[in-house]
ROSEMI-823432 format. One record per residue (C-alpha): residue number from 1; residue in one letter; z, y, x. Coordinates in steps of 0.25 Angstrom, whole numbers. Each point is the difference from the previous one (the first is absolute). Layout:
! residues N
guse: NUM&roba: A&w: Z&v: Y&u: X
...
***
This chain:
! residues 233
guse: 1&roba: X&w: -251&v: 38&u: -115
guse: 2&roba: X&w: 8&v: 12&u: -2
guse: 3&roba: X&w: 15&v: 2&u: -6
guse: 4&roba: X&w: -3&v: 2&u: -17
guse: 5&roba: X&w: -14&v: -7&u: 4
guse: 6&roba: X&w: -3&v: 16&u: 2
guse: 7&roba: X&w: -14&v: 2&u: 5
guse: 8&roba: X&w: -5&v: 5&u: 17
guse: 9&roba: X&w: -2&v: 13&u: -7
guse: 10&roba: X&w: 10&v: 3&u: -11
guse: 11&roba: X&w: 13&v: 8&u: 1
guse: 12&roba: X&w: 14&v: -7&u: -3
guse: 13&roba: X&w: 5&v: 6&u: -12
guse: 14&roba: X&w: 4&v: 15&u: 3
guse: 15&roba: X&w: 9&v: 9&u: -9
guse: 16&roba: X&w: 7&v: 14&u: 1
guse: 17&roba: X&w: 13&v: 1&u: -8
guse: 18&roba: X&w: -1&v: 17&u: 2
guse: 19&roba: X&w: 14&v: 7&u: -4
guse: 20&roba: X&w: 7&v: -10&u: 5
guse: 21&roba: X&w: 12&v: 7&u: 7
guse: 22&roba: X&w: 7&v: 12&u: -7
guse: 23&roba: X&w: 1&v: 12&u: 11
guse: 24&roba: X&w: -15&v: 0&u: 7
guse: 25&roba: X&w: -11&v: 9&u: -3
guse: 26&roba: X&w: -9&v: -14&u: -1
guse: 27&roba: X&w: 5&v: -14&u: 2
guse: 28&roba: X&w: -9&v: -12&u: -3
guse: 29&roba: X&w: 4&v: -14&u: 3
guse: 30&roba: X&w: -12&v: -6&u: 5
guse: 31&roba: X&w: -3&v: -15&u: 1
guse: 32&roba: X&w: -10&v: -8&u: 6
guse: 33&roba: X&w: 0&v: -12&u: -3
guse: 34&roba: X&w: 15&v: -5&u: 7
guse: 35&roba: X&w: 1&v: 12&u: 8
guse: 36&roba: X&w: 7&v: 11&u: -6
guse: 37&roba: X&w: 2&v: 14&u: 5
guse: 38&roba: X&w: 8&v: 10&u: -7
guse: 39&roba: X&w: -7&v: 15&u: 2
guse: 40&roba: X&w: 6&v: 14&u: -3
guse: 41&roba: X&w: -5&v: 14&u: 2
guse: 42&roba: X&w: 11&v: 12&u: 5
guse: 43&roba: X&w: -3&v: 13&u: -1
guse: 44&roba: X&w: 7&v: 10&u: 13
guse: 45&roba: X&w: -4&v: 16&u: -6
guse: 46&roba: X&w: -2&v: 2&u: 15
guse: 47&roba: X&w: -9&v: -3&u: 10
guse: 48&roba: X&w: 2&v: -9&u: 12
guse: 49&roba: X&w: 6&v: 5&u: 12
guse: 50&roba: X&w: -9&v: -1&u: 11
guse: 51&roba: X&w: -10&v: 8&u: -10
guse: 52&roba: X&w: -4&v: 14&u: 6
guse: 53&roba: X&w: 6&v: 11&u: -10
guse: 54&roba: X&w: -17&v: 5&u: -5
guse: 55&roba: X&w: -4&v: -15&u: 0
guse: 56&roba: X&w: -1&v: 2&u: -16
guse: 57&roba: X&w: -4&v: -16&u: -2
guse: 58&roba: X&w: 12&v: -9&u: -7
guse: 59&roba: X&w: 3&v: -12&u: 5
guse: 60&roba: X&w: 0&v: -17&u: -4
guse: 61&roba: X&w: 8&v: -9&u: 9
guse: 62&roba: X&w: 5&v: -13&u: -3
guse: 63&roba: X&w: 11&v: -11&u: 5
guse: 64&roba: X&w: 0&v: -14&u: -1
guse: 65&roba: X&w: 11&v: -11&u: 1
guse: 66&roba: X&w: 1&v: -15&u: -2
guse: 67&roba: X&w: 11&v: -4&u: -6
guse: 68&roba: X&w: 10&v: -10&u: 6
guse: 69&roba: X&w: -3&v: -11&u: -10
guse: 70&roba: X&w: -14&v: 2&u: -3
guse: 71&roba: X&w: -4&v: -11&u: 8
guse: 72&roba: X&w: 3&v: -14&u: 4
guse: 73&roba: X&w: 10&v: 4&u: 11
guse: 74&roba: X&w: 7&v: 12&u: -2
guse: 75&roba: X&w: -5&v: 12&u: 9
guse: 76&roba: X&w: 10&v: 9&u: 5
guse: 77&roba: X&w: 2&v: 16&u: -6
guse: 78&roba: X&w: -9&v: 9&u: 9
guse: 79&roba: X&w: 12&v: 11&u: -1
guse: 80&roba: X&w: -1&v: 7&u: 14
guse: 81&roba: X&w: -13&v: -3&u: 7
guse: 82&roba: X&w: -15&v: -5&u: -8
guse: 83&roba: X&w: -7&v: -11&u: 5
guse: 84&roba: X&w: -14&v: 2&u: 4
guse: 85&roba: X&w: -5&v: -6&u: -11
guse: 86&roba: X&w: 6&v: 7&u: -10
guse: 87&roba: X&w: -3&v: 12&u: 6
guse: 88&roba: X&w: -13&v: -3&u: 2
guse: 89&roba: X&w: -1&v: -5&u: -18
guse: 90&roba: X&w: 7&v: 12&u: -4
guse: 91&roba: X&w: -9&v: 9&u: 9
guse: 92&roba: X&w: -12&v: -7&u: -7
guse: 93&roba: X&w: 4&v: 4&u: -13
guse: 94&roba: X&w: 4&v: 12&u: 1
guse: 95&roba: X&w: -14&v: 4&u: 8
guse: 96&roba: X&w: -6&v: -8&u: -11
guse: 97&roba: X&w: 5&v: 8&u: -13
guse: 98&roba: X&w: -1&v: 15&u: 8
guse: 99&roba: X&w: -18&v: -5&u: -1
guse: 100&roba: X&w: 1&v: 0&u: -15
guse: 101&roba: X&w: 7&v: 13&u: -3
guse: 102&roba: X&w: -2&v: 16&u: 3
guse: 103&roba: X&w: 13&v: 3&u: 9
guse: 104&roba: X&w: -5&v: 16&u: 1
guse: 105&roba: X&w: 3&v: -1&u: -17
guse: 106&roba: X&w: 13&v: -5&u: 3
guse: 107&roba: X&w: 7&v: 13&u: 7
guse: 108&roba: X&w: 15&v: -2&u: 3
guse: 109&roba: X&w: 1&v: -13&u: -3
guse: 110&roba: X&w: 4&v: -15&u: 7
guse: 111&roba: X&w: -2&v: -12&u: -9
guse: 112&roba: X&w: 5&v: -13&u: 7
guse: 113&roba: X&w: -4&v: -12&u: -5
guse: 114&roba: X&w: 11&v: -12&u: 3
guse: 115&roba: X&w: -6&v: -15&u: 0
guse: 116&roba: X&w: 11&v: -11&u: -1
guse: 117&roba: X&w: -5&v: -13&u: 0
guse: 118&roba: X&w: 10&v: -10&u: -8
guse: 119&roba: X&w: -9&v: -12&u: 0
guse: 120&roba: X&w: -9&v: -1&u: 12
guse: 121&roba: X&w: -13&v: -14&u: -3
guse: 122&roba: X&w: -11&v: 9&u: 7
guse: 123&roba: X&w: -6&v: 15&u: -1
guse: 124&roba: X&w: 12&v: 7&u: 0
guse: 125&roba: X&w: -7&v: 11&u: 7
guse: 126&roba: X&w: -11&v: 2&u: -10
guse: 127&roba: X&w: 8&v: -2&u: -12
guse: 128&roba: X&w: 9&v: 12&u: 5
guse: 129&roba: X&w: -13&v: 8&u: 2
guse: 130&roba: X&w: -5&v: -2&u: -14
guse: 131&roba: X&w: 13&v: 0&u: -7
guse: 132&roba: X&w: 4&v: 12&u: 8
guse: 133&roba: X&w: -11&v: 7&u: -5
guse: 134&roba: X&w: 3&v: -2&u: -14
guse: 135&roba: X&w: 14&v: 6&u: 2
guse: 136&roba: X&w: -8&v: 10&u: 7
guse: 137&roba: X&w: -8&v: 3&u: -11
guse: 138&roba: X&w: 12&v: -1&u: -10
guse: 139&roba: X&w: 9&v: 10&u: 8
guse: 140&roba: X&w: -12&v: 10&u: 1
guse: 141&roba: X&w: 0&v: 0&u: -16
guse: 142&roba: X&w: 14&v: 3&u: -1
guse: 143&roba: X&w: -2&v: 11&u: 9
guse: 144&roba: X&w: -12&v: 6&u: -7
guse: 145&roba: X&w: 8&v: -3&u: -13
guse: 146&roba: X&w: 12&v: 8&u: 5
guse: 147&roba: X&w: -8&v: 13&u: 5
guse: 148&roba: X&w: 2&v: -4&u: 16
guse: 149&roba: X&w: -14&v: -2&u: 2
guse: 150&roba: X&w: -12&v: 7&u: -6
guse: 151&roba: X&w: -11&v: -9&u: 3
guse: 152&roba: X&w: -2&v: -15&u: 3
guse: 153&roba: X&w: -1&v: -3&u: 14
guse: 154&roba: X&w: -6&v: -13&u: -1
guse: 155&roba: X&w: -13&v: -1&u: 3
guse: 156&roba: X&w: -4&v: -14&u: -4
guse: 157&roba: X&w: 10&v: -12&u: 0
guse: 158&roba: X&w: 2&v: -11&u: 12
guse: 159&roba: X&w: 3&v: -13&u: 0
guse: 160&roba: X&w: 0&v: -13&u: 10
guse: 161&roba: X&w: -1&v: -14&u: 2
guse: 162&roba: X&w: 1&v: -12&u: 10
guse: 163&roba: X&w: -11&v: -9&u: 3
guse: 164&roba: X&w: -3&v: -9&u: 10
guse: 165&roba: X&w: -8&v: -13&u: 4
guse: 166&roba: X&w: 7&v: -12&u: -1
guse: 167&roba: X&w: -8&v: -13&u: 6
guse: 168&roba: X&w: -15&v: 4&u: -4
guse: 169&roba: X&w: 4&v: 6&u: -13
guse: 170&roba: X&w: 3&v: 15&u: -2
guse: 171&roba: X&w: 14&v: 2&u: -9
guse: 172&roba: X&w: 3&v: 13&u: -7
guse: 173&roba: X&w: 15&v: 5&u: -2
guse: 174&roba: X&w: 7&v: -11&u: 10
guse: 175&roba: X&w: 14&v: -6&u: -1
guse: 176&roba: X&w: 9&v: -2&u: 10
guse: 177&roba: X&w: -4&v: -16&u: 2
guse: 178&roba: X&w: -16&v: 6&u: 0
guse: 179&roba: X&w: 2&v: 9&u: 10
guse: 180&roba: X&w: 9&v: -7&u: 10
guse: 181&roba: X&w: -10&v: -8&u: 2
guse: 182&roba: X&w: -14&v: 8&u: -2
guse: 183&roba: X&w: -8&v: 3&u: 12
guse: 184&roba: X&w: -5&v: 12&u: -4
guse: 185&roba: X&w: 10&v: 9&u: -7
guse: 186&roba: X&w: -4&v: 14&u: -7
guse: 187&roba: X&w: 5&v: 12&u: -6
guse: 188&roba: X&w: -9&v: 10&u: -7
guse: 189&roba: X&w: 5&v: 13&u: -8
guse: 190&roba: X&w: -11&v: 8&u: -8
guse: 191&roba: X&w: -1&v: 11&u: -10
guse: 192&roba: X&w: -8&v: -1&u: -12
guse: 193&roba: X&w: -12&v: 6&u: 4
guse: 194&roba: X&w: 1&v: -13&u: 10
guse: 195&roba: X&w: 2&v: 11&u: 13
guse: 196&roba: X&w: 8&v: -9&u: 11
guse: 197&roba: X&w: 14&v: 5&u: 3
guse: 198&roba: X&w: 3&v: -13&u: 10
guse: 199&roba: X&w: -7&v: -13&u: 2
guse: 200&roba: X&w: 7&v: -9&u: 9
guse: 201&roba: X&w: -5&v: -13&u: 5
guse: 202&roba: X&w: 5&v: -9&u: 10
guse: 203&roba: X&w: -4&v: -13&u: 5
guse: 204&roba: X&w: 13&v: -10&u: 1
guse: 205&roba: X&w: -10&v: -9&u: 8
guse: 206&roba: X&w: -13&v: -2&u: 3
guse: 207&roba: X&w: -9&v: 12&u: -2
guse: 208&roba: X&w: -9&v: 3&u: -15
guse: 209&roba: X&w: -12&v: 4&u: -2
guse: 210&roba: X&w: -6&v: 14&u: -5
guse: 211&roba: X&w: -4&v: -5&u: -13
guse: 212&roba: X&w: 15&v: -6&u: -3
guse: 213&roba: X&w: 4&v: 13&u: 1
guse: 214&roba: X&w: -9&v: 7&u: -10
guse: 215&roba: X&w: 2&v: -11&u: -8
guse: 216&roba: X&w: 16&v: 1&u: 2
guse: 217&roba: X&w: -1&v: 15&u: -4
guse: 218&roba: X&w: -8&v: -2&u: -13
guse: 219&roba: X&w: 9&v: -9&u: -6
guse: 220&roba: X&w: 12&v: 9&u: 4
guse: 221&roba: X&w: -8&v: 10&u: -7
guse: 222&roba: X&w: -2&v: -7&u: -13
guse: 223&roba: X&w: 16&v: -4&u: 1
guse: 224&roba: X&w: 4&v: 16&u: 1
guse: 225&roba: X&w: -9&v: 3&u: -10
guse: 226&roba: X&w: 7&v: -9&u: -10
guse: 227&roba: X&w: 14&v: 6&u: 5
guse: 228&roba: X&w: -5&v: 13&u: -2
guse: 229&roba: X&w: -3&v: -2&u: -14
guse: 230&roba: X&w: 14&v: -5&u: -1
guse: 231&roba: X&w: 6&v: 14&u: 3
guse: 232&roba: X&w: -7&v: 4&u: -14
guse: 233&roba: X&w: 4&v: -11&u: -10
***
């Protein structure tokens, strides 16, 4: 039995606290369950540098940090140097939130997503993704609100969500206790239409079958599907 006797296929209780610092474009607290991730949208009225000067796309990037007592043991600042992971988790969302949006209607601007996670129980990358979207999506208001931007870049929204096989039972939306010890562990990111942006699988042991996998990508599905109607509630 799960914790809260939750069903294989049921998300732990997820909420987004949008507004919830002052100074960001967008900022959404976004909870899943024990993990929390505080997400906010800045906006640079510039494009990146490594962009070439008739490149007339904007830009969406994004960082993400653990912070030093968001878990059991407390992690150490990354202050000079990121680990691998996180590079690899902050490269993931940001690639992930450019597929739902127009960058060549965003001319002359960088919007950089930050994902702090403050409570890490599992997911922490796919919470940032979704709750990054909605301080995407809120910043992007704003900026239509204010003039800055003349037509909405978003092209349909995004969102994303751990699953993974636990035993012989498939477990959507994983806590940390879940998926230490899943033997197949997944993440998939989809837009609204259903278009795949990742789906990531790996088996922690013995290899699974072709039908697991189509059956871990429609639960997934029918988990981002609920999340997604989240973002209009």
């Amino acid at each position: 039995m799960r914790k809260n006797n939750r069903a294989n296929n049921e998300l732990r209780q997820i909420k987004f606290t949008r507004n919830f610092t002052k100074h960001a474009l967008g900022s959404v607290l976004v909870e899943f369950g024990d993990t929390k991730v505080l997400t906010t949208a800045s906006v640079d009225y510039k494009s990146p540098k490594w962009m070439e000067e008739d490149d007339k796309r904007g830009w969406v990037t994004a960082e993400y940090s653990l912070l030093p007592a968001s878990t059991n043991t407390r992690c150490q600042r990354e202050r000079t140097k990121v680990s691998g992971r996180t590079h690899e988790i902050q490269r993931l969302i940001g690639r992930s939130l450019r597929a739902c949006v127009d960058l060549e209607k965003m001319t002359g601007l960088t919007i950089t997503i930050d994902a702090d996670v403050i409570q890490a129980d599992g997911g922490t990358r796919t919470a940032s993704i979704c709750g990054g979207f909605v301080a995407l999506k809120d910043a992007i208001n704003k900026l239509m609100e204010e003039g800055k931007l003349q037509e909405n870049p978003i092209i349909e929204p995004i969102a994303a969500i751990s699953i993974g096989i636990l035993g012989d039972e498939i477990l959507l939306d994983l806590d940390y206790e879940e998926d230490s010890h899943a033997r197949v562990d997944s993440n998939v990111i989809l837009t609204k239409s259903g278009k795949i942006v990742d789906f990531q699988t790996t088996a922690e042991g013995e290899p699974y079958e072709k039908a697991q996998m189509l059956e871990l990508f429609e639960v997934a599905k029918s988990g981002i599907d609920k999340i997604i109607t989240m973002y209009e509630e």
